[in-house]
N, C-alpha and C positions, 0 to 999 in steps of 0.2 A: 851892801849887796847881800843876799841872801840865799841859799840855795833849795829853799822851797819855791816850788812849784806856785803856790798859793801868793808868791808876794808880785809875782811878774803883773798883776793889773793895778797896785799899787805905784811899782816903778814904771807904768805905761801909761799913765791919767788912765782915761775913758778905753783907751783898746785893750780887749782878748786876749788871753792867751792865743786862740785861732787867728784871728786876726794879726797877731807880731807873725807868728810863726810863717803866714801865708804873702806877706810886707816881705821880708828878710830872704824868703827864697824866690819870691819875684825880682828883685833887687840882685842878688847873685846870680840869678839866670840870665840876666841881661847878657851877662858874662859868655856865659853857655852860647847863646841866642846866635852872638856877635861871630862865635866859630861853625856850631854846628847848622847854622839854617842856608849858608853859603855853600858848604860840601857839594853839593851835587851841580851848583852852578860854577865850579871852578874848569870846567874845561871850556866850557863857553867863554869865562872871563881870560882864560888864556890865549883862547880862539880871539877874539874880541881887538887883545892888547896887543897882538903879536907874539905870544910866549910861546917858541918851536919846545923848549924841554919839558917834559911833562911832570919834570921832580919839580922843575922852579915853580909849578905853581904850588906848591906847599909853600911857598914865603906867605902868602897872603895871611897863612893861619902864622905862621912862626915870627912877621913883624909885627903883628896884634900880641902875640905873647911877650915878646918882649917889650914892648913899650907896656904893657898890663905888669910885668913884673918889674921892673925902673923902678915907676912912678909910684910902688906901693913903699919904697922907701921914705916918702916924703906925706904921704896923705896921714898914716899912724900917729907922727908930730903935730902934725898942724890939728888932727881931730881932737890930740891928750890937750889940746891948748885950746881951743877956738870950737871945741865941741863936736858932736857926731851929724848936725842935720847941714850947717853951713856949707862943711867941703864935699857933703854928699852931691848938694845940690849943684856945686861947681860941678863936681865932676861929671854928674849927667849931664848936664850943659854941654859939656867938652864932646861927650860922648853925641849928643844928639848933631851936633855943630859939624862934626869931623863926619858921621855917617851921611846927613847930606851934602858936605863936599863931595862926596865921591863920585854923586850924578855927573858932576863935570869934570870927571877925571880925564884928560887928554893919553897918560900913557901909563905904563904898567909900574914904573919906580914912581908916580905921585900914587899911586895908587897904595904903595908898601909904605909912602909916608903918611898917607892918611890912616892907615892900618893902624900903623905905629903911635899916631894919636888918638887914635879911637880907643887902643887900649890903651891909653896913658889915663884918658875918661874913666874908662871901665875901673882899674883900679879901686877907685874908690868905693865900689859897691862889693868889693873883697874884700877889703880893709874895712873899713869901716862897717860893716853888715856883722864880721867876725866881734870886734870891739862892740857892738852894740849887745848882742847875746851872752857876749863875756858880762859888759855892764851889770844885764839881769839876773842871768845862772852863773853859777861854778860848778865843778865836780861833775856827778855824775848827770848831774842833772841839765846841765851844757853838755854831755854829750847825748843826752837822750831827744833836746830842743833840736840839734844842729843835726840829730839824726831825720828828723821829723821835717827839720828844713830843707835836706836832702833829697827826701822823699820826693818831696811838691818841685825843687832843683829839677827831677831829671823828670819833670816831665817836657823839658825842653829839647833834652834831646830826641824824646820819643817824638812830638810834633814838628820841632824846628827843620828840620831834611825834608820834611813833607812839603812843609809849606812852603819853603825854598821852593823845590820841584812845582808847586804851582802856580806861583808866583810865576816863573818861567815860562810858564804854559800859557799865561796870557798878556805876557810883557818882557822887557828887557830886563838884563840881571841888575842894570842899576836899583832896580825898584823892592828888592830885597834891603838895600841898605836907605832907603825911605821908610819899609817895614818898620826894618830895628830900630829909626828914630821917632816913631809913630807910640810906639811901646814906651822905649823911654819916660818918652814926655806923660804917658797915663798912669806909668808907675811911679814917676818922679813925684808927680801933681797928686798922687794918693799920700804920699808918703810926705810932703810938706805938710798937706790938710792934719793928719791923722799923727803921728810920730814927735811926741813929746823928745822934748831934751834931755837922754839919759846920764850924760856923764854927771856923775855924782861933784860937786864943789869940789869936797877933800879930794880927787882924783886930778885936778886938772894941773897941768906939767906946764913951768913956763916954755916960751921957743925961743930957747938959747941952743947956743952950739955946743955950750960944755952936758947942760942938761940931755940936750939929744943923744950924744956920743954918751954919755951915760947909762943914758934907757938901752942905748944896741950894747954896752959892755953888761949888763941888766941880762940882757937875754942869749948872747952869744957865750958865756959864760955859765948858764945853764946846763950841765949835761944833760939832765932827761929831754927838756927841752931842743936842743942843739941836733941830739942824737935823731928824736923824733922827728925831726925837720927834713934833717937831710936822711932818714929812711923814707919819709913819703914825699920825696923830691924824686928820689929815685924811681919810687912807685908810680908819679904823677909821670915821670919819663915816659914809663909803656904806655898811660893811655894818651899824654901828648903824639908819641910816634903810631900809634893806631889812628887818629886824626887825623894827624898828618898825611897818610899813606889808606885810611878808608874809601875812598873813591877810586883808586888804583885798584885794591882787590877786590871791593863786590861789583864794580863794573867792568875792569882790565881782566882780573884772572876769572870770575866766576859769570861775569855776562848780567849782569841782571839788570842792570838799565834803572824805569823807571821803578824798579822795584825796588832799589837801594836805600832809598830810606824807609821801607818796612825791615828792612833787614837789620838797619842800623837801629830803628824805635826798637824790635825784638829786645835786642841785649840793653838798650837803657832801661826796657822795665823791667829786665831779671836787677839791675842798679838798683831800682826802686824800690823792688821787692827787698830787695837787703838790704835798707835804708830801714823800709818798715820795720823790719824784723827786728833791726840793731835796735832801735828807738823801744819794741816792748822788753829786749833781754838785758841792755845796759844798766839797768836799773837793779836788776837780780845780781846779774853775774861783774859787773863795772866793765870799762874800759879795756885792761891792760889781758884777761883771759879772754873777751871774744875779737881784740885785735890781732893778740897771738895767735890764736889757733887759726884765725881768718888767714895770715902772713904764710903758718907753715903749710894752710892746704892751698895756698896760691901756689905756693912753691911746687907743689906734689903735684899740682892740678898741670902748671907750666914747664916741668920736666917730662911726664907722660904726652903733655901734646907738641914738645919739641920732637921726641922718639918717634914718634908717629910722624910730623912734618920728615925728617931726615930720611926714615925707614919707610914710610909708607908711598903710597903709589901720590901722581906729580900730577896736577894739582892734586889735595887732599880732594876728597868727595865735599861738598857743601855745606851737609847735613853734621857730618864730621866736624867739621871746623866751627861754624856755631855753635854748634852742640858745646866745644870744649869753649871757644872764646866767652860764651852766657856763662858756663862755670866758674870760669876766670874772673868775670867782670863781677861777681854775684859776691864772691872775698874780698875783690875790690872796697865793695861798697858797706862795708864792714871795716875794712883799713883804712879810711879817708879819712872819716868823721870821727872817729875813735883818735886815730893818731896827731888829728888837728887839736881836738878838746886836749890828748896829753900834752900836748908840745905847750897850751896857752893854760893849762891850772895855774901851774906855777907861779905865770907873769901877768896877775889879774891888776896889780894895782901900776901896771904899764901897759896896758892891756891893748891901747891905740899904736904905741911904738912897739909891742911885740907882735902886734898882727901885721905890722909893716914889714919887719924884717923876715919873720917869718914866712910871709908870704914873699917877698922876692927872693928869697933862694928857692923857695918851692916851684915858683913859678918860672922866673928866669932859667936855674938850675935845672928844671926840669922840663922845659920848652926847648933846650940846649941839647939835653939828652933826646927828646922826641925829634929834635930836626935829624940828630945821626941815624936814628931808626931810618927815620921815614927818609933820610937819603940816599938811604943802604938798599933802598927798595930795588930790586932786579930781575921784577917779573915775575916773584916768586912767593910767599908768604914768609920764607924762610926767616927772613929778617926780621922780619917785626916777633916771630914765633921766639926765636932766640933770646929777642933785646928785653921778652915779658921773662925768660926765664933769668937772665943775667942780673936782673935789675931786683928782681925776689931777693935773691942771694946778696946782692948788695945791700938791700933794707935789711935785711935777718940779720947781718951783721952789726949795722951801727944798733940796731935795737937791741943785741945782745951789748954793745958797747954802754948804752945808757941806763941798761935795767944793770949792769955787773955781770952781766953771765945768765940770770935767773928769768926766767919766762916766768907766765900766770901769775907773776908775784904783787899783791898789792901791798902797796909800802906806803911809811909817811916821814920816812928819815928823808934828812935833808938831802941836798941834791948841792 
């Protein structure tokens, strides 16, 4: 592996750098796709099922995360062993399989099981999308790809709410999860065609039990790594519990109907925008000084719009609160891709088994933290306002746990 730029179309046969980069965050957006393109159809499908509480219809998003974070325990092993394109394709399968079960969903618990496998599906396009980019970059230079992969990521959620809501407009909500299997299957079928086989020989891991439990003692033994994890578990908490509880406030507290997913694309393309941005400064400045500084003005950004939420008049004005949520989400998107690239430097020649575990404490862990947000919900913005600032202050911590105390520091002593 190499971490010039220049060798990714040798490690790619025939495709692009443009090309992997645009493969790799179609593939993770699927991800995206499966939560945000449903938001707006979620009171319908509770209207539908018979769901009287209007918190329980956040399960639909919170059994999809956690079957997505499960299963990523197991996709890391089998990809270090049996390659990156095989259990890709398993898993879209799964995923396509399970979205149209849903057309004949009779009640609302098959309904959270089929969730539950649809993200057991999805996994793999986490896992394995992560280890494939590890395969070709390291360093800075993964995190500069995975910022740029980011970028093209959220344009899912600026579209996906839309097209939910019109999807709606001329059909039943089953025909959103027909969509998402539609998609699938076009980016699956790209991606067999085009997507050579990156795991390198010398990388491949037998699938044994002693060897697995190895790779996770590999990477749970990690401090920078470990540390970095569970700070953007905790981070991934806030925008889990915003998810979660999204359709509550811009339709419940602020009114805005079908205009909810203009509200919701708003703040993905400030994401986006800071996706771009990371990808041209990483390179200058590295990882560990535009993730810090991102971390401590989330914090600052999150304590002034808590004082405001508490102090100021009920509900906040509209403009107000966007205003500060696109701010919020804007160092977001600076902390994600930064903190994922530091968390998997380290554990490049595990790199299948460290995106696995990695990713179920991020995901799990941090689907677990979004369900108490978003169950806290009480009519109020308060909750979710709080849960961005608490959850700052928890990442800042373990991040000062895994750098020693020392912010902006780039280092190369062991770990």
């Amino acid at each position: 592996m190499s971490d010039s730029l220049q060798s990714a179309p040798k490690a790619l046969g025939a495709m692009g750098r443009i090309e992997f980069i645009a493969m790799m965050a179609f593939l993770m957006a699927l991800n995206a796709l499966a939560i945000d393109i449903m938001l707006p159809g979620l009171q319908e499908i509770g209207a539908s099922l018979n769901v009287d509480n209007e918190n329980h219809r956040q399960y639909v998003v919170s059994a999809y995360l956690i079957g997505f974070g499960v299963a990523q325990l197991f996709y890391g092993p089998i990809a270090d062993r049996f390659g990156r394109r095989t259990p890709m394709i398993i898993g879209l399968a799964i995923y396509v399989i399970s979205s149209l079960a849903v057309v004949l969903v009779p009640s609302f618990g098959m309904l959270l099981l089929l969730r539950f496998i649809q993200g057991i599906g999805s996994a793999a396009t986490r896992v394995i999308t992560v280890s494939i980019v590890r395969d070709v970059y390291g360093g800075r230079r993964m995190a500069e790809v995975m910022s740029l992969i980011m970028m093209v990521f959220m344009v899912i959620p600026v579209v996906a709410p839309g097209t939910g809501q019109v999807i709606m407009l001329f059909g039943h909500w089953h025909w959103i999860f027909v969509f998402m299997a539609a998609i699938a299957v076009i980016v699956g079928t790209w991606m067999y065609v085009r997507l050579p086989e990156t795991l390198a020989a010398d990388d491949v891991r037998p699938f044994t039990a002693h060897v697995i439990f190895d790779g996770f003692r590999i990477v749970l033994t990690n401090r920078v790594a470990l540390c970095y994890t569970i700070a953007s578990t905790f981070i991934f908490g806030a925008l889990f519990g915003f998810i979660n509880s999204a359709q509550q406030i811009y339709v419940g507290i602020y009114g805005l109907g079908v205009w909810f997913p203009v509200a919701f694309a708003g703040v993905a393309l400030f994401m986006a925008l800071s996706s771009f941005v990371n990808a041209k400064l990483v390179g200058r400045f590295g990882m560990r000084k535009l993730s810090h500084a991102s971390l401590l003005g989330f914090i600052a950004i999150n304590l002034i719009w808590l004082i405001v939420q508490v102090l100021g008049p009920q509900p906040m004005p509209f403009a107000l609160f966007i205003t500060f949520f696109a701010l919020a989400m804007f160092q977001f998107g600076w902390i994600g891709s930064n903190f994922n690239s530091l968390a998997m430097e380290p554990l490049g020649h595990v790199a299948g088994t460290a995106s696995s575990v990695l990713g179920f404490m991020g995901t799990v862990g941090g689907s677990l933290i979004g369900a108490a947000i978003g169950q806290a919900y009480d009519g109020t913005a308060l909750p979710m306002v709080a849960g961005y600032f608490v959850v700052s202050i928890i990442g800042l911590i373990f991040v000062l746990i895994g750098e020693k105390g020392r912010l902006f520091h780039a280092h190369n002593q062991p770990v």
